[in-house]
C-alpha positions in Angstrom: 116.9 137.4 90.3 114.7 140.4 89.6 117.1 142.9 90.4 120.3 140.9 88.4 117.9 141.2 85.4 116.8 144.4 85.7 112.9 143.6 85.7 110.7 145.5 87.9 109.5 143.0 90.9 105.8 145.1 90.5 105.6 143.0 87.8 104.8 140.1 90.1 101.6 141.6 91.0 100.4 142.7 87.5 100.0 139.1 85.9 96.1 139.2 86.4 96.1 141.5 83.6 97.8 139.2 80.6 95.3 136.5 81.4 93.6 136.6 78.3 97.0 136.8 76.4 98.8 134.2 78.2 95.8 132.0 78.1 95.9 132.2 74.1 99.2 131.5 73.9 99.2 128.9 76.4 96.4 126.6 73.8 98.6 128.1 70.7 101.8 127.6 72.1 102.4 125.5 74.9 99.6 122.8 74.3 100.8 122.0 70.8 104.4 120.8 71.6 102.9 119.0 75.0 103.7 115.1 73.6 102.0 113.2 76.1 97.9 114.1 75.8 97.2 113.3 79.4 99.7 116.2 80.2 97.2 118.7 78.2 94.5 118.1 80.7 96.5 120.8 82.2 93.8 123.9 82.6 95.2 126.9 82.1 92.9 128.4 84.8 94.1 126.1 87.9 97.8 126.6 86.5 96.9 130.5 86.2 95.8 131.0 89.6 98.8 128.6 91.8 101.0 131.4 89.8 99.0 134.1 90.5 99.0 133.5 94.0 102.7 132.1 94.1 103.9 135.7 92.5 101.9 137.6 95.0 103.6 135.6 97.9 107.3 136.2 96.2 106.2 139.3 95.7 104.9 140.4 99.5 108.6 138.9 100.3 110.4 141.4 98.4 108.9 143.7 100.8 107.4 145.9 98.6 
């Protein structure tokens, strides 16, 4: 999927760094158009991390 849209699979392994972005944008963005409330119990921290460490798998598969 990387390659068919032309995004660097490195990428995978640099998410650490937009934590404080995507974290803002996650209460600004995201949490605002969540309907159900229990769904915004949601931290952003657990979610972070499962991605972080999913990306870093995907990306150790690439073989890079």
């Amino acid at each position: 999927m990387f390659r068919k849209k032309d995004v660097d699979s490195s990428l995978l392994n640099r998410l650490s760094e937009y934590h404080d972005q995507l974290a803002k944008d996650y209460q600004e963005s995201v949490l605002p158009q969540v309907a159900n409330k229990q769904n915004k119990r949601l931290d952003f921290d657990f979610l972070f991390d499962w991605n972080v460490s999913l990306f870093k798998d995907l990306y150790t598969l690439t073989g890079k």
